[in-house]
Predicted model as a PDB file, atoms N, CA, C, CB and O in Angstrom, pLDDT in the B-factor column:
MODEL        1                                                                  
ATOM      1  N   UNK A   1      -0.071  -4.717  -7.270  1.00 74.00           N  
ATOM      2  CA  UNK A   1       1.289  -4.848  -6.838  1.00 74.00           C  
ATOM      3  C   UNK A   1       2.252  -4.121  -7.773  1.00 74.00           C  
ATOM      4  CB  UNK A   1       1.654  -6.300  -6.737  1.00 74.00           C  
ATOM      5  O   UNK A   1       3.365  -3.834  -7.333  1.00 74.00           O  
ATOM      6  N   UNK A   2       1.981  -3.856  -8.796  1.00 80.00           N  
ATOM      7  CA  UNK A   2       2.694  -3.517 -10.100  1.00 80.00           C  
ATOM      8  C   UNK A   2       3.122  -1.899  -9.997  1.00 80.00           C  
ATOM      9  CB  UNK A   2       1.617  -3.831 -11.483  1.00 80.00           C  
ATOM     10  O   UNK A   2       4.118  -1.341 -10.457  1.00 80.00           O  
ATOM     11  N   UNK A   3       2.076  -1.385  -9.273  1.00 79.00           N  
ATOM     12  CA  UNK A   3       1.872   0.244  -9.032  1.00 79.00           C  
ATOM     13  C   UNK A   3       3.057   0.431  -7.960  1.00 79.00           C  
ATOM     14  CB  UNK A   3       0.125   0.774  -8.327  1.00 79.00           C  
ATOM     15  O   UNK A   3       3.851   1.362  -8.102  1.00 79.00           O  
ATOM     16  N   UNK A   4       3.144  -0.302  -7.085  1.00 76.00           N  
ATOM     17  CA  UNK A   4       4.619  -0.135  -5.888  1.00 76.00           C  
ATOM     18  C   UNK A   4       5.902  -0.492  -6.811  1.00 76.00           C  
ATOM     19  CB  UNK A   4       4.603  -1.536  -4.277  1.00 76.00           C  
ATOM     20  O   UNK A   4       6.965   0.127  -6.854  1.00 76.00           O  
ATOM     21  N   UNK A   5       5.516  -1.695  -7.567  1.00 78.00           N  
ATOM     22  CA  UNK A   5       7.037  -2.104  -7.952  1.00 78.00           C  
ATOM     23  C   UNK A   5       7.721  -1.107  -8.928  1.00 78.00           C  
ATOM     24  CB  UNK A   5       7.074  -3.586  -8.689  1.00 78.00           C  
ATOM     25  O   UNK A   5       8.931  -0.879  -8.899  1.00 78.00           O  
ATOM     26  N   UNK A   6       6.361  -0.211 -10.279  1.00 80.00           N  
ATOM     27  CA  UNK A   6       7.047   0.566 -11.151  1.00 80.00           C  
ATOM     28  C   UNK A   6       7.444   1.714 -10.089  1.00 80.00           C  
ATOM     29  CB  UNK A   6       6.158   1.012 -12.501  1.00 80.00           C  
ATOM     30  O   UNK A   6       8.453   2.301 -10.479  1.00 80.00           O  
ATOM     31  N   UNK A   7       7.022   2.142  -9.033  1.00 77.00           N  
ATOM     32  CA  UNK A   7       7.234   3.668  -7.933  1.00 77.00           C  
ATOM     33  C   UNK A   7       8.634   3.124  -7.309  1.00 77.00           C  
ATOM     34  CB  UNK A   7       5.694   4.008  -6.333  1.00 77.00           C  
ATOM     35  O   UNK A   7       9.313   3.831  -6.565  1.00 77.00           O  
ATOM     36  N   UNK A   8       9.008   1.778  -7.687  1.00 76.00           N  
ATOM     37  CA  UNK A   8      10.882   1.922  -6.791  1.00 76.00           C  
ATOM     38  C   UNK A   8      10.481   1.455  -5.562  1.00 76.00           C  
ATOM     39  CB  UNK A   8      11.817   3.808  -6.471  1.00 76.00           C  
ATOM     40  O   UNK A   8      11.380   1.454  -4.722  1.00 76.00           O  
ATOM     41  N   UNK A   9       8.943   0.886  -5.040  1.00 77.00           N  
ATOM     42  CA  UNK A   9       9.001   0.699  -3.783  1.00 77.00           C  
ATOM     43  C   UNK A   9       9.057  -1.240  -3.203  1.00 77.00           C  
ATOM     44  CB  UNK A   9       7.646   1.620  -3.324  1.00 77.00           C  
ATOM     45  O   UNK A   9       8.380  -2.018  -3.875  1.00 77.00           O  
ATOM     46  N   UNK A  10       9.656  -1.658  -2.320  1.00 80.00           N  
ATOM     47  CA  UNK A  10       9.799  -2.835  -1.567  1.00 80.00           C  
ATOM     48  C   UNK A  10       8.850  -3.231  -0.960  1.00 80.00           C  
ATOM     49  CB  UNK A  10      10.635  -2.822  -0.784  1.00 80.00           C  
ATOM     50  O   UNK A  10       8.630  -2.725   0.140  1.00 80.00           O  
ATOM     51  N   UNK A  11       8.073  -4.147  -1.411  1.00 82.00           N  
ATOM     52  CA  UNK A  11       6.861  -4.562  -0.288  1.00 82.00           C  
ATOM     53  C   UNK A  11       7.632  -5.624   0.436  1.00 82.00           C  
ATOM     54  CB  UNK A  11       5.236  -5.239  -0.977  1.00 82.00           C  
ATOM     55  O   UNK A  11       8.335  -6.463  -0.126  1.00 82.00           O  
ATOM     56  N   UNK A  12       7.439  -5.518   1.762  1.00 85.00           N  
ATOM     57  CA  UNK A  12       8.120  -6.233   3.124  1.00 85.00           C  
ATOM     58  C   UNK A  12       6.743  -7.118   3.428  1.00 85.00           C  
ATOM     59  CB  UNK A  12       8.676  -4.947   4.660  1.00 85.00           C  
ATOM     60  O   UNK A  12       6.936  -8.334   3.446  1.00 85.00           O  
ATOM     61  N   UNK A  13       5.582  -6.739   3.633  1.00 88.00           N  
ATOM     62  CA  UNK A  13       5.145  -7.208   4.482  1.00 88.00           C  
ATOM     63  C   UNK A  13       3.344  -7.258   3.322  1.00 88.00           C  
ATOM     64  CB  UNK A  13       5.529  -6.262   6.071  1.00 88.00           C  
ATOM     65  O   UNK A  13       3.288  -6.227   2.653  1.00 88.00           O  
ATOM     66  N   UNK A  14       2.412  -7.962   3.138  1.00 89.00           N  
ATOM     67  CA  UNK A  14       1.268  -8.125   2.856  1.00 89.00           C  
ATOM     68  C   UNK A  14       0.226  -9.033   3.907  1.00 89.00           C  
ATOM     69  CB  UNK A  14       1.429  -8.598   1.619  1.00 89.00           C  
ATOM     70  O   UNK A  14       0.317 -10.052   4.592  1.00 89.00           O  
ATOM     71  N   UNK A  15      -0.540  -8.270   3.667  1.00 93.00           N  
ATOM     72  CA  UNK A  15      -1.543  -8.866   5.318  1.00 93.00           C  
ATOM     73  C   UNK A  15      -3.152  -8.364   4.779  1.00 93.00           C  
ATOM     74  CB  UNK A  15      -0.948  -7.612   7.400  1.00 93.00           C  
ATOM     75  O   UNK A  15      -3.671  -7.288   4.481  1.00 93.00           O  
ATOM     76  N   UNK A  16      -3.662 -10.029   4.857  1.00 93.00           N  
ATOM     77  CA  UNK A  16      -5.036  -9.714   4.410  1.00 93.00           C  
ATOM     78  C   UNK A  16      -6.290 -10.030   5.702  1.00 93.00           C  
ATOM     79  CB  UNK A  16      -5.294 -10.726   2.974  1.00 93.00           C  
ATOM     80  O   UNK A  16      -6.139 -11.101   6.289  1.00 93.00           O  
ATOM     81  N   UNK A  17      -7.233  -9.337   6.051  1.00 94.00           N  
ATOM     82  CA  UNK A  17      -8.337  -9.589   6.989  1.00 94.00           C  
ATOM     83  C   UNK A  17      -9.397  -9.304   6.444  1.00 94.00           C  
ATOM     84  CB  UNK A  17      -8.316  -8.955   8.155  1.00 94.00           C  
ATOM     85  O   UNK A  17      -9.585  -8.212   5.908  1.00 94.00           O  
ATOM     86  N   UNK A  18     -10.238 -10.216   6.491  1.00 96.00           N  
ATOM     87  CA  UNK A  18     -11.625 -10.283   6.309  1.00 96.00           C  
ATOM     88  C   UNK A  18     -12.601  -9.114   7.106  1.00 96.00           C  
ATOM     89  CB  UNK A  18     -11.978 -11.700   6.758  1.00 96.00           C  
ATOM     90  O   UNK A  18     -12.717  -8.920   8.316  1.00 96.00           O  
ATOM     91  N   UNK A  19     -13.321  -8.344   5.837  1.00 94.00           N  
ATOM     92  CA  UNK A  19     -14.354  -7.826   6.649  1.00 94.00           C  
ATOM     93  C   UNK A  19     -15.228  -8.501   7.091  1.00 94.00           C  
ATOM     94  CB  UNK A  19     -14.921  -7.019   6.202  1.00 94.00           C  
ATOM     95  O   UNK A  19     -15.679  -9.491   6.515  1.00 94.00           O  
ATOM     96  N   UNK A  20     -15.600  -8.078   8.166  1.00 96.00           N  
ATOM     97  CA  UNK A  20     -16.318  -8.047   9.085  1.00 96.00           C  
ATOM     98  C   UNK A  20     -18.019  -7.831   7.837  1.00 96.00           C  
ATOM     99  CB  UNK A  20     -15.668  -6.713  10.340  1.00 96.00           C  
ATOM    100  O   UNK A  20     -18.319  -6.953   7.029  1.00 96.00           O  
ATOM    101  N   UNK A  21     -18.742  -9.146   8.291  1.00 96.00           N  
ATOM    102  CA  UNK A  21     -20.265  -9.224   7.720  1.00 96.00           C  
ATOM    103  C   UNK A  21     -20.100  -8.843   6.095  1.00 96.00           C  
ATOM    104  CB  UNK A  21     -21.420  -7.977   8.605  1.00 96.00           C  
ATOM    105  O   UNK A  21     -21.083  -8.389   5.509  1.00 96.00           O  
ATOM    106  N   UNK A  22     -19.061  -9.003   5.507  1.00 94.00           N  
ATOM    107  CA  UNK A  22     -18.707  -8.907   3.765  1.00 94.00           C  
ATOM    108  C   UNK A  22     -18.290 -10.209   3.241  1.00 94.00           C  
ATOM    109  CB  UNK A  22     -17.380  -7.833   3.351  1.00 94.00           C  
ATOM    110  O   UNK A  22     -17.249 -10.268   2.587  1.00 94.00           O  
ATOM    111  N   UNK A  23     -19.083 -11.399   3.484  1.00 95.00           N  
ATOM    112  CA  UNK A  23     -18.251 -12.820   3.039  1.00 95.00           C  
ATOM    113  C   UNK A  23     -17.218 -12.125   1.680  1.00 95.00           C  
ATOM    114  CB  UNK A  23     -19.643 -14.393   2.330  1.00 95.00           C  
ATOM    115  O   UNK A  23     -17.506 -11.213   0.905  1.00 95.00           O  
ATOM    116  N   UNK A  24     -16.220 -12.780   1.749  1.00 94.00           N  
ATOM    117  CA  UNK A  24     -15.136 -12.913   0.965  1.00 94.00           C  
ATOM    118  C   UNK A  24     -14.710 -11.555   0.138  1.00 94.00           C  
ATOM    119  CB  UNK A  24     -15.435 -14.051   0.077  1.00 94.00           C  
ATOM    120  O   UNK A  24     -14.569 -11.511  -1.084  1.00 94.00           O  
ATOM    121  N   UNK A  25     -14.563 -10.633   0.903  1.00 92.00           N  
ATOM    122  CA  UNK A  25     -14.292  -9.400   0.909  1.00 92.00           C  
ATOM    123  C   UNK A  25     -13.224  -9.232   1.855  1.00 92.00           C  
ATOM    124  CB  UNK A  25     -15.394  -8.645   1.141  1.00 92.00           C  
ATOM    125  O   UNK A  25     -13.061 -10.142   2.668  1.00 92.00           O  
ATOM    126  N   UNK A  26     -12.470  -8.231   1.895  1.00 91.00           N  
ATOM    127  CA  UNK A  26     -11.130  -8.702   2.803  1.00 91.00           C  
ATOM    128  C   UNK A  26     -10.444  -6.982   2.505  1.00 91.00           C  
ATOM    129  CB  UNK A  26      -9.911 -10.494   1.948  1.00 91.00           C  
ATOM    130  O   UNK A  26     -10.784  -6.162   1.652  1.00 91.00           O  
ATOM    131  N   UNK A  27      -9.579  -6.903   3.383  1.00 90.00           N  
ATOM    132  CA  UNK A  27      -8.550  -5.392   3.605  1.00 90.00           C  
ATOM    133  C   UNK A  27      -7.222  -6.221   3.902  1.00 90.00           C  
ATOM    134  CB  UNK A  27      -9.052  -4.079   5.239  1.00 90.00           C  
ATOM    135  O   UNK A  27      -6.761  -7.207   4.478  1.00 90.00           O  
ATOM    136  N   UNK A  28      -6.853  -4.804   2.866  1.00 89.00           N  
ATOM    137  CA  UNK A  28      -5.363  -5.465   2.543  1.00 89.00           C  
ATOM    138  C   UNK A  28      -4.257  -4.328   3.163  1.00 89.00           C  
ATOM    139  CB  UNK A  28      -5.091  -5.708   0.610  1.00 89.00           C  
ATOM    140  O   UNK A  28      -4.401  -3.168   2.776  1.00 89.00           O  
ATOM    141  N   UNK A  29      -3.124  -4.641   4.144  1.00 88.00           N  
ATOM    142  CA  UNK A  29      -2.303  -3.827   5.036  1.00 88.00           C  
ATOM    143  C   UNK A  29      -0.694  -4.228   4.083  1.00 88.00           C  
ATOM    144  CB  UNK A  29      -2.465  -4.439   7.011  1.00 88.00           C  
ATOM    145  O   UNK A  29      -0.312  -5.370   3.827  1.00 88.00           O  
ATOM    146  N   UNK A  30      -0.069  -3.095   3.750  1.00 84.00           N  
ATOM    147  CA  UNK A  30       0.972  -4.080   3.163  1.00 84.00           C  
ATOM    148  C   UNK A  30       1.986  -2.571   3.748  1.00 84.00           C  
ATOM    149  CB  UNK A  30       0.835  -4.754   1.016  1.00 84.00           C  
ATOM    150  O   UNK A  30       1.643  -1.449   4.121  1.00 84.00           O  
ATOM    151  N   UNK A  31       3.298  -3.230   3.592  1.00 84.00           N  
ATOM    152  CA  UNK A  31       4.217  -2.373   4.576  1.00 84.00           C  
ATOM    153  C   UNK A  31       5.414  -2.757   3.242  1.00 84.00           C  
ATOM    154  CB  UNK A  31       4.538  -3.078   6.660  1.00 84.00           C  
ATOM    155  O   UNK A  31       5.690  -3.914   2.925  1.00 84.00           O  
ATOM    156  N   UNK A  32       6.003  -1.545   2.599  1.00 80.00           N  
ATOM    157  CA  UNK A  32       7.105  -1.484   2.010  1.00 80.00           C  
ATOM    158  C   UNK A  32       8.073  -0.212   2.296  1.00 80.00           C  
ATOM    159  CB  UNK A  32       6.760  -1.622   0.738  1.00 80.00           C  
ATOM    160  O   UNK A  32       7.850   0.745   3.038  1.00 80.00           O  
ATOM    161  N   UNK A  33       8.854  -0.394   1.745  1.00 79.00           N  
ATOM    162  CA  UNK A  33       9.926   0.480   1.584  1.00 79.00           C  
ATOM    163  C   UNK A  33      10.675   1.297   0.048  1.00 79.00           C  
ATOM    164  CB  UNK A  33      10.835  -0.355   2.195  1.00 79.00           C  
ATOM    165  O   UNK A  33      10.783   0.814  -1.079  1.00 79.00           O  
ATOM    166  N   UNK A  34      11.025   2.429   0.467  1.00 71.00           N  
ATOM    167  CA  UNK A  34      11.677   3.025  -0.776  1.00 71.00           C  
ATOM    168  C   UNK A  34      11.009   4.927  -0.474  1.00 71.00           C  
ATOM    169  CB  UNK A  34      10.926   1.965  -2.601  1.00 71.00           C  
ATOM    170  O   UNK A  34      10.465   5.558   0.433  1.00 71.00           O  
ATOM    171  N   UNK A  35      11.395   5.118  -1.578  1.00 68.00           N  
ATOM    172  CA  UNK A  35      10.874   6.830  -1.977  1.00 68.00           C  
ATOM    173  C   UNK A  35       9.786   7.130  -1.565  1.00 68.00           C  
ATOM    174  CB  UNK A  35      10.685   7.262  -3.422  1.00 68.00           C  
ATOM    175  O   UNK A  35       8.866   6.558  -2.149  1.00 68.00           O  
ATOM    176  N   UNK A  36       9.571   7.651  -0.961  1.00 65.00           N  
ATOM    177  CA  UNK A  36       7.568   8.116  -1.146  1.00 65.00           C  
ATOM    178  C   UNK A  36       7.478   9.336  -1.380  1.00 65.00           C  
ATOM    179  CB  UNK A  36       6.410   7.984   0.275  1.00 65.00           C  
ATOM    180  O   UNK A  36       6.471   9.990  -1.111  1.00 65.00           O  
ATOM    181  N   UNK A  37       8.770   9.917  -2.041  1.00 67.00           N  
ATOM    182  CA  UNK A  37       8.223  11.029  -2.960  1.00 67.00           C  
ATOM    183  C   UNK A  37       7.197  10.904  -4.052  1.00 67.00           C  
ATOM    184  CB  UNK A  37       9.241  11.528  -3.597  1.00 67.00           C  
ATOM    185  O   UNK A  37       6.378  11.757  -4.393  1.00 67.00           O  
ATOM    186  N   UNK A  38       7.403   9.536  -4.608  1.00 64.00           N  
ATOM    187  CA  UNK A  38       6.446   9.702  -5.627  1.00 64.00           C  
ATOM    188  C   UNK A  38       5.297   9.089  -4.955  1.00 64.00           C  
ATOM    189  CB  UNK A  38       6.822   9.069  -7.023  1.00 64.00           C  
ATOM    190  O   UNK A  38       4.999   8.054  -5.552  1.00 64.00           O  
ATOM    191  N   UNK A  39       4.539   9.309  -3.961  1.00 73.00           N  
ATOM    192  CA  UNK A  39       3.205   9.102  -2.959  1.00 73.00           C  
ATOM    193  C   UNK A  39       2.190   9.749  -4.376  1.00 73.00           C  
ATOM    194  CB  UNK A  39       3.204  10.329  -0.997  1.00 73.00           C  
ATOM    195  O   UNK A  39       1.165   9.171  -4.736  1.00 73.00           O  
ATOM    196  N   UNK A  40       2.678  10.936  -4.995  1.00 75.00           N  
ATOM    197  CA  UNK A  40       1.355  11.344  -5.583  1.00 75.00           C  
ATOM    198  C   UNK A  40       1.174  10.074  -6.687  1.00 75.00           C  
ATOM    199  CB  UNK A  40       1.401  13.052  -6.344  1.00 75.00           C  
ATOM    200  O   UNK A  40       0.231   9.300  -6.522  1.00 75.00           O  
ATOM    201  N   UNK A  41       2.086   9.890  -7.791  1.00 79.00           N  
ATOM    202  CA  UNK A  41       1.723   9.152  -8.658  1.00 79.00           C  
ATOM    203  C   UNK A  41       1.147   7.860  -8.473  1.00 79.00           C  
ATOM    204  CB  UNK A  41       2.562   9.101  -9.276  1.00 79.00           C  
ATOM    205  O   UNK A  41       0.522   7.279  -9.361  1.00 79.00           O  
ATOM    206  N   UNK A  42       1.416   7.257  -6.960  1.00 80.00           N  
ATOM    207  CA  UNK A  42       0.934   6.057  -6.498  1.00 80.00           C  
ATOM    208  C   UNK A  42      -0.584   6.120  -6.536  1.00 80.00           C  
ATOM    209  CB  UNK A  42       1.472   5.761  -5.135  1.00 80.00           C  
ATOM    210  O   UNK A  42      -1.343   5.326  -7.090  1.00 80.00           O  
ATOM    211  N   UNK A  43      -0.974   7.544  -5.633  1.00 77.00           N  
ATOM    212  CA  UNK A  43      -2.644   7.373  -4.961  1.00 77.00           C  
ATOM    213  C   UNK A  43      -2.690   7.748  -6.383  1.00 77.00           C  
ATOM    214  CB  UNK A  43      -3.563   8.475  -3.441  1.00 77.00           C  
ATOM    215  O   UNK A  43      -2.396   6.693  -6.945  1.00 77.00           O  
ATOM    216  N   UNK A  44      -2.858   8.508  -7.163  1.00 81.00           N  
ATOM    217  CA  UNK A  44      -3.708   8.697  -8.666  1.00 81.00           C  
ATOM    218  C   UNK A  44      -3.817   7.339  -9.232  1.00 81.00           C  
ATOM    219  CB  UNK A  44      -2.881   9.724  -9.898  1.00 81.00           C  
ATOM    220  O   UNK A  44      -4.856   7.123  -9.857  1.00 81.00           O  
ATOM    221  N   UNK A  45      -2.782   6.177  -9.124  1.00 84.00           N  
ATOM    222  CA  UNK A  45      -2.587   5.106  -9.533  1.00 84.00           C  
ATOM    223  C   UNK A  45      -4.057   4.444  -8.907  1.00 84.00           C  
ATOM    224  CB  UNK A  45      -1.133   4.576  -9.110  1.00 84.00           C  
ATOM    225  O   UNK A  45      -5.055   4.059  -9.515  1.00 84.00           O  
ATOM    226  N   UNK A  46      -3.797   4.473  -7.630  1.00 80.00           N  
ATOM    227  CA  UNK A  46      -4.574   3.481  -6.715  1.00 80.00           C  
ATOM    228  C   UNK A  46      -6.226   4.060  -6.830  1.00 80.00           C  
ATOM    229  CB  UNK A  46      -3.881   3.539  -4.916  1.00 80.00           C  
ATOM    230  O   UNK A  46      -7.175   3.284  -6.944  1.00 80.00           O  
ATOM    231  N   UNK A  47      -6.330   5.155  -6.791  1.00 79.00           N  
ATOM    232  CA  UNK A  47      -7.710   5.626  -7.127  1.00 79.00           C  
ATOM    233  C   UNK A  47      -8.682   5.113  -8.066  1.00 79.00           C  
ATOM    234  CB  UNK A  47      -7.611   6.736  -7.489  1.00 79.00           C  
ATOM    235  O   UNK A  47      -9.871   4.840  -7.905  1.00 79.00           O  
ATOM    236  N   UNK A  48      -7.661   5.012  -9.448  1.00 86.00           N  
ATOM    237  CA  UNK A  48      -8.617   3.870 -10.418  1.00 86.00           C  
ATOM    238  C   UNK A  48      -8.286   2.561 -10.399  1.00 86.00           C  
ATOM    239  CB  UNK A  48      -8.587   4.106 -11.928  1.00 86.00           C  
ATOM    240  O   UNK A  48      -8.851   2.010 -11.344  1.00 86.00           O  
ATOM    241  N   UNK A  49      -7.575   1.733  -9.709  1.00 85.00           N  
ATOM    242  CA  UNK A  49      -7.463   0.110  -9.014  1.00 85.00           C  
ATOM    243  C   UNK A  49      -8.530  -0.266  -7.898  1.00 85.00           C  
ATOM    244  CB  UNK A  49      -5.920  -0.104  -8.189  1.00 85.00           C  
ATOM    245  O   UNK A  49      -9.352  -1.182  -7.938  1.00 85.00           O  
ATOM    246  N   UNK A  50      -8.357   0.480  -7.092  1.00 83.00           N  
ATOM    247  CA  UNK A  50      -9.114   0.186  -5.754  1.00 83.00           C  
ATOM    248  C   UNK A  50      -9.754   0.880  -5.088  1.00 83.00           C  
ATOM    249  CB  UNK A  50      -8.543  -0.152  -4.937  1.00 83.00           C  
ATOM    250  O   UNK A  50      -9.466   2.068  -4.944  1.00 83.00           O  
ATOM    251  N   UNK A  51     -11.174   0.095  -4.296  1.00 82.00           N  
ATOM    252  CA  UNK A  51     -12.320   0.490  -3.614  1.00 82.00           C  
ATOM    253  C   UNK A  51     -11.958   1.680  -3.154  1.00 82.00           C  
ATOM    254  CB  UNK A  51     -12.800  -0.380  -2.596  1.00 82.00           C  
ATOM    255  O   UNK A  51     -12.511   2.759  -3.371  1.00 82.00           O  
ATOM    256  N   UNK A  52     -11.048   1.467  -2.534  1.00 81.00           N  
ATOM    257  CA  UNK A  52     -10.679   2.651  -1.148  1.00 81.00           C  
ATOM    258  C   UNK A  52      -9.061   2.303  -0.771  1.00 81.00           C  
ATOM    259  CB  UNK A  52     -11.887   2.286   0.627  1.00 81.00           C  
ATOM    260  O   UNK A  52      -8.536   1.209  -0.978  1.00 81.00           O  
ATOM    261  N   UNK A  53      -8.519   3.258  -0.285  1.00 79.00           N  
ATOM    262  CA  UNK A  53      -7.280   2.793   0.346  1.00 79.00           C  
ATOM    263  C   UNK A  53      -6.781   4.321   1.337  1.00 79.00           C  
ATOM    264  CB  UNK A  53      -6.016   2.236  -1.070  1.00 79.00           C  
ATOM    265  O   UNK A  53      -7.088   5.485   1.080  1.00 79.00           O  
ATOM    266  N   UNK A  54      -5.877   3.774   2.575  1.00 79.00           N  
ATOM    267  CA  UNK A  54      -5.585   4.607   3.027  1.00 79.00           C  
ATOM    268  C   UNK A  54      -4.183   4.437   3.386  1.00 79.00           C  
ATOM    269  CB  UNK A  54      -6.396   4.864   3.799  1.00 79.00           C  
ATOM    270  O   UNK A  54      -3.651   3.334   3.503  1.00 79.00           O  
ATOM    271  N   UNK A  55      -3.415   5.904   3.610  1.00 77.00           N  
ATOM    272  CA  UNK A  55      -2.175   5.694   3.853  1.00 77.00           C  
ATOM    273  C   UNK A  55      -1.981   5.693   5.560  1.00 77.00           C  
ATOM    274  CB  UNK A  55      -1.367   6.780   3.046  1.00 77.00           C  
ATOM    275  O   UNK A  55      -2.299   6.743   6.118  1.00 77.00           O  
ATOM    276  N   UNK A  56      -1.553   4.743   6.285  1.00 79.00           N  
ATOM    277  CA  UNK A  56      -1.596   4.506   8.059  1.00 79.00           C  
ATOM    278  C   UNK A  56      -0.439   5.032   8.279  1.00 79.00           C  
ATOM    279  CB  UNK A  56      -1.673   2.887   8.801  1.00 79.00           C  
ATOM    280  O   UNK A  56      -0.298   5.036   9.501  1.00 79.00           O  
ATOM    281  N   UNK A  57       0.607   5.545   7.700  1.00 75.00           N  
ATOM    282  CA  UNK A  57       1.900   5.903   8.307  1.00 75.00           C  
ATOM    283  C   UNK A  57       3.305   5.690   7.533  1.00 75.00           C  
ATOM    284  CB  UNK A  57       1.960   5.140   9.524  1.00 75.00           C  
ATOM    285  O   UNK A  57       3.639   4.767   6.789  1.00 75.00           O  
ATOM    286  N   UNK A  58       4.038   6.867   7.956  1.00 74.00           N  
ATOM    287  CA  UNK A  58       5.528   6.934   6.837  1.00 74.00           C  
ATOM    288  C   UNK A  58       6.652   7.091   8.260  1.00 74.00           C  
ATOM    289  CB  UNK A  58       5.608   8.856   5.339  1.00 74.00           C  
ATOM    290  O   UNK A  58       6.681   7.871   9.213  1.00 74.00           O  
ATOM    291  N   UNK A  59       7.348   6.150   7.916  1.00 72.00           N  
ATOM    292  CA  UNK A  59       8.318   5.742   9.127  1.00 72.00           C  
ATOM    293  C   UNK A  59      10.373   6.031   8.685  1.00 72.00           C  
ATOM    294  CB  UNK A  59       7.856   3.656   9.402  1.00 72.00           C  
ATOM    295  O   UNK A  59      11.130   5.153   8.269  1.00 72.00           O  
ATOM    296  N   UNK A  60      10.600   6.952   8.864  1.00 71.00           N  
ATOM    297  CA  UNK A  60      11.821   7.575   8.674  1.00 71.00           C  
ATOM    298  C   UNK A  60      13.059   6.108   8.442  1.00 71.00           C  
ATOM    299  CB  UNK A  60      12.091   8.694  10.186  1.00 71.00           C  
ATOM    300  O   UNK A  60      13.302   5.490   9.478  1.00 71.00           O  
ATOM    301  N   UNK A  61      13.373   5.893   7.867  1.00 69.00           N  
ATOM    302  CA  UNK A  61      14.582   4.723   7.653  1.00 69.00           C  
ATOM    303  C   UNK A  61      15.936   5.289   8.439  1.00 69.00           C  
ATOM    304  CB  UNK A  61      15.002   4.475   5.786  1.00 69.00           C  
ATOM    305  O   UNK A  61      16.409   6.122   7.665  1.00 69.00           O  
ATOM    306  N   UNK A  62      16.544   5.235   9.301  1.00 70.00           N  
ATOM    307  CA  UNK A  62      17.834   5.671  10.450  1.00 70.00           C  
ATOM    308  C   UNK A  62      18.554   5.100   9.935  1.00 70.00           C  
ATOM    309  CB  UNK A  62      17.927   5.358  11.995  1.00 70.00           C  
ATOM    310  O   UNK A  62      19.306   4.688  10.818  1.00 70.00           O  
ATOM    311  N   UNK A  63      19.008   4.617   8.670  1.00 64.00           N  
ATOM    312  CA  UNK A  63      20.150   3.987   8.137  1.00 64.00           C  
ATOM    313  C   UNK A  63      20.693   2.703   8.399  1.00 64.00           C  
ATOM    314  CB  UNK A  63      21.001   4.665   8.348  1.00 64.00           C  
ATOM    315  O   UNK A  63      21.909   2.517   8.375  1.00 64.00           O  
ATOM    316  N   UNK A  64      19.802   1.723   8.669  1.00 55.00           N  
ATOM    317  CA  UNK A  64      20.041   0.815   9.045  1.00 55.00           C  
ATOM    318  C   UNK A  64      19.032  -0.248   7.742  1.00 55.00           C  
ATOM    319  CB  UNK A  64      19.800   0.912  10.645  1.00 55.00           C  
ATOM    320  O   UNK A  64      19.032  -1.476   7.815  1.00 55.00           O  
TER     321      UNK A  64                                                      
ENDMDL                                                                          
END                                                                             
């Protein structure tokens, strides 16, 4: 969590689901907000934290 909060970014939303045939193993969906210019320093971040991770989508903020 520490890696979003030093990047300036807002986590809105955290959402955990269990894999499928991995007892107590689980994927984690989390939805924030802020810069994602700094996207690079995040994944170099996340590369040595976690298994795997992927980015699902960057959603334009309309000023609201």
């Amino acid at each position: 969590m520490s890696i979003f909060a030093v990047a300036g970014l807002n986590m809105v939303k955290l959402e955990s689901r269990p894999i499928p045939g991995k007892n107590w193993e689980y994927l984690f969906f989390a939805d924030f907000t802020g810069n994602l210019d700094e996207l690079d320093d995040i994944v170099r971040d996340l590369t040595q934290t976690a298994s795997s991770f992927r980015v699902l989508g960057n959603y334009k903020n309309n000023g609201g």
